[in-house]
VOPAGU-2260 file (C-alpha; in pm, 1 decimal, decimal comma):
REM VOPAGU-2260
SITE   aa  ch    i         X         Y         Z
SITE  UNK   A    0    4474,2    -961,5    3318,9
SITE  UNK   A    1    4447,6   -1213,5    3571,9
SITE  UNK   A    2    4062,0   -1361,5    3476,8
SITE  UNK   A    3    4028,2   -1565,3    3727,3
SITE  UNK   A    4    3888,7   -1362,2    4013,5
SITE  UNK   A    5    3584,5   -1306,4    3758,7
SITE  UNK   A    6    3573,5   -1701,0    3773,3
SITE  UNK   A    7    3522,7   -1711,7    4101,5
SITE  UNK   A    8    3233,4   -1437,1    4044,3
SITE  UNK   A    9    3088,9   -1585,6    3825,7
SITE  UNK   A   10    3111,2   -1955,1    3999,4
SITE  UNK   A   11    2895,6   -1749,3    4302,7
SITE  UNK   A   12    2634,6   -1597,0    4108,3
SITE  UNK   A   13    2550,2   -1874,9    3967,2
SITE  UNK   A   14    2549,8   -2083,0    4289,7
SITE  UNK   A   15    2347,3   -1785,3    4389,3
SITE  UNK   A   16    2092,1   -1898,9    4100,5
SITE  UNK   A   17    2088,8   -2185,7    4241,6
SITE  UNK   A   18    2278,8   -2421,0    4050,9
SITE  UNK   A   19    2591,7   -2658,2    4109,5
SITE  UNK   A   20    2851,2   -2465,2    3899,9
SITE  UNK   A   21    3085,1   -2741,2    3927,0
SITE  UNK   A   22    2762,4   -2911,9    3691,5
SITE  UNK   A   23    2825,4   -2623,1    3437,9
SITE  UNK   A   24    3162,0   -2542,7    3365,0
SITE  UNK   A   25    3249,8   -2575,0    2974,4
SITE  UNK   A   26    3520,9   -2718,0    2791,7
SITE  UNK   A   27    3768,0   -2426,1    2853,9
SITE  UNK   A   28    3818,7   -2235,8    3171,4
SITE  UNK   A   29    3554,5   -1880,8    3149,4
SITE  UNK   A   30    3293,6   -2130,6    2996,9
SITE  UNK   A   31    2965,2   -2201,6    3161,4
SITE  UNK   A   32    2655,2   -2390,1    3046,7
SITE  UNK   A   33    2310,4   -2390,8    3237,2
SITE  UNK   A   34    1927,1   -2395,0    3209,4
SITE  UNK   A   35    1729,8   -2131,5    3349,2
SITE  UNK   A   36    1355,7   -2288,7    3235,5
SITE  UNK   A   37    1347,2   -2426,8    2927,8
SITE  UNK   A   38    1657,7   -2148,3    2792,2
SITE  UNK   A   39    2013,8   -2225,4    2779,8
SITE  UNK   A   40    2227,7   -1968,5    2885,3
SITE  UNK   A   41    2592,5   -2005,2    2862,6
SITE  UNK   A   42    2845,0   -1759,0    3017,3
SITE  UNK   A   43    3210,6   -1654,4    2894,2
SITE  UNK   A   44    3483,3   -1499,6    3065,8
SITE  UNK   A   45    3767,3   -1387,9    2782,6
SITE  UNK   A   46    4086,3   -1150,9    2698,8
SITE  UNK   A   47    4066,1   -1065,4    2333,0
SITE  UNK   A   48    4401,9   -1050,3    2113,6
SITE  UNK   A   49    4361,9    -674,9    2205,5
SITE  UNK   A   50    4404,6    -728,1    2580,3
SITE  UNK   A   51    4044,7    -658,2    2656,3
SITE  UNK   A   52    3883,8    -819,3    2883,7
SITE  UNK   A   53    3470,7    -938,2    2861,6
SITE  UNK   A   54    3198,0   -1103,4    3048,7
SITE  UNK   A   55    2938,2   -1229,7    2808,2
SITE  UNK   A   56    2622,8   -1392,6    2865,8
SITE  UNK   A   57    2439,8   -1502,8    2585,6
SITE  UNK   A   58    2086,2   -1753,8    2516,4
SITE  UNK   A   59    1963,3   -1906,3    2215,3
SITE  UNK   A   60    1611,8   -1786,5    2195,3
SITE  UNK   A   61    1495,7   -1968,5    1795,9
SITE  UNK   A   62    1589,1   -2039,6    1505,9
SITE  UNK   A   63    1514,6   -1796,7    1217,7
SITE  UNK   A   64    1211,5   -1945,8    1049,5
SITE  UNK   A   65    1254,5   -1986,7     701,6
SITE  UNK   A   66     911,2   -1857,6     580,4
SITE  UNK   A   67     772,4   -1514,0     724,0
SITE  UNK   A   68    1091,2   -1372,6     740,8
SITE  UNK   A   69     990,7   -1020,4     733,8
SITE  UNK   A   70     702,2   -1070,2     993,0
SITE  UNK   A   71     965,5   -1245,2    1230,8
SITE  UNK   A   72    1246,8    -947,8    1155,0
SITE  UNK   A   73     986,7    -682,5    1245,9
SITE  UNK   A   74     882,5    -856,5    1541,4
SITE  UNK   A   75    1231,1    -914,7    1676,6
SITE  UNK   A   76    1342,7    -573,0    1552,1
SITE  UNK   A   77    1034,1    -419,1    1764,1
SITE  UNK   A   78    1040,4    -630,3    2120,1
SITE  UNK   A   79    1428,0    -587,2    2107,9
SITE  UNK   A   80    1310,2    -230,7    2172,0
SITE  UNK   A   81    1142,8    -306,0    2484,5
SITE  UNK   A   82    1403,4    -526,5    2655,8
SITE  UNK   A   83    1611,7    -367,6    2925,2
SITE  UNK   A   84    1980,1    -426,6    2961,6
SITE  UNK   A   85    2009,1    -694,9    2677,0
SITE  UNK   A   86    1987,1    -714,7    2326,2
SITE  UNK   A   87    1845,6    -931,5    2088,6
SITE  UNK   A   88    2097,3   -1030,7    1837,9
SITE  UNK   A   89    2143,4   -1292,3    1548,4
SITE  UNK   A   90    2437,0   -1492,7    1460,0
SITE  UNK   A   91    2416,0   -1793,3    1122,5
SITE  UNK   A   92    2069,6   -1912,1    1144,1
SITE  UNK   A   93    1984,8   -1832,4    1552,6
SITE  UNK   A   94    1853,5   -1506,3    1735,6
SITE  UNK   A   95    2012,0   -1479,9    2121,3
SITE  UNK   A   96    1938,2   -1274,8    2379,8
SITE  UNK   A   97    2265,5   -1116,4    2490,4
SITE  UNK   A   98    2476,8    -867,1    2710,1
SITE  UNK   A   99    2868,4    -841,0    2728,3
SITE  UNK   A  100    3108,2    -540,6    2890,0
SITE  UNK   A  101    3444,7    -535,8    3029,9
SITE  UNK   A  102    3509,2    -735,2    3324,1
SITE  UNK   A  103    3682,5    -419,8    3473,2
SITE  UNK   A  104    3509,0    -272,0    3736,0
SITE  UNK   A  105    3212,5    -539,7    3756,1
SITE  UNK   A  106    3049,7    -667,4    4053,4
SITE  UNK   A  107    2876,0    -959,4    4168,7
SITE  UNK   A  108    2559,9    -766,3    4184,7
SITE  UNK   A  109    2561,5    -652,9    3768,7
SITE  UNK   A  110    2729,7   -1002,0    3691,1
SITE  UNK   A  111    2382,6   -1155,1    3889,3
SITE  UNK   A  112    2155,5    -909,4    3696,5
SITE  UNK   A  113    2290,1    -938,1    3401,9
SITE  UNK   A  114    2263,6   -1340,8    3443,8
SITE  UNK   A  115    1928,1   -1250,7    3547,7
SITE  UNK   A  116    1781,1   -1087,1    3308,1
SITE  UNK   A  117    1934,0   -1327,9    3025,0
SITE  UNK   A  118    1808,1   -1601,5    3187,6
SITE  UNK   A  119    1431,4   -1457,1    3271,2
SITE  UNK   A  120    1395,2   -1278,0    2836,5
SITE  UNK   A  121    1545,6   -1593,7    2748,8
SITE  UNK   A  122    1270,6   -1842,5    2914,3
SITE  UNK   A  123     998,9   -1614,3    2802,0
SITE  UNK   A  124    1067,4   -1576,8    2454,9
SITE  UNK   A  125    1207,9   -1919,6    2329,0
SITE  UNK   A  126     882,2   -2060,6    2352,0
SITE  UNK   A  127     665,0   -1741,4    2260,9
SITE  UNK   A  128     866,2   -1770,5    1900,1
SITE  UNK   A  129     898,0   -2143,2    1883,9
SITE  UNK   A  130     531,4   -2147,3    1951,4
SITE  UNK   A  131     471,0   -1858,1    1692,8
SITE  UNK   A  132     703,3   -1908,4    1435,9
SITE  UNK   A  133     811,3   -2309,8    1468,7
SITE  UNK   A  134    1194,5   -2363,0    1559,5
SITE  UNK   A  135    1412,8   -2629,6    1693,1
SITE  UNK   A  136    1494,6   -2694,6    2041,1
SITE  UNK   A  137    1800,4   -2548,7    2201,1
């Protein structure tokens, strides 16, 4: 699959947002990198070995504390219960705030909602559990 009309979609919504995307393009093509508040957000457009295609956007939100782990789990496990559209998930030592689906049949309206949202849970919550529960800077 040809990705790079969902470049281009992506390249809008973000210039939508705001932002140069020229400024945030990663090291490989489907790779963006960009601030919205104090959350990184970073944005991938990829063909698995499968031939499936994806549009990911996923934040660091804090790094798992190392004492009240169970506290923290609960908490996480709980508000990830509230969020709409996204999903809290953890990966080595960090929780994100993510969404992915197949680039087939998406539009510039879902991609900029889904951007959206990422980027508004994101900025809320790094520093309601950095501030709660200590953690490093993104």
């Amino acid at each position: 699959m040809d990705l790079k009309p969902f470049y281009e979609m992506v390249e809008s919504c973000i210039q939508d947002l705001g932002v140069d995307p020229d400024k945030t393009r990663g090291e490989k093509p489907g790779q963006w990198d960009l601030f919205r508040g104090s959350a990184r957000v970073m944005i991938d457009v990829f063909t698995l070995d499968n031939g499936w295609s994806y549009f990911q956007c996923i934040a660091p939100i804090v790094k798992i504390p190392e004492n009240k782990k169970t506290e923290f789990y609960e908490e996480i496990l709980e508000k990830n219960h509230s969020l709409y559209g996204v999903g809290m998930t953890k990966f080595k030592d960090w929780i994100y705030i993510k969404v992915i689906r197949e680039v087939e049949g998406i539009d510039k309206n879902e991609m900029t909602a889904m951007l959206k949202r990422v980027g508004v849970y994101a900025d809320e919550l790094d520093d309601f559990y950095k501030n709660k529960y200590g953690g490093e800077e993104v």
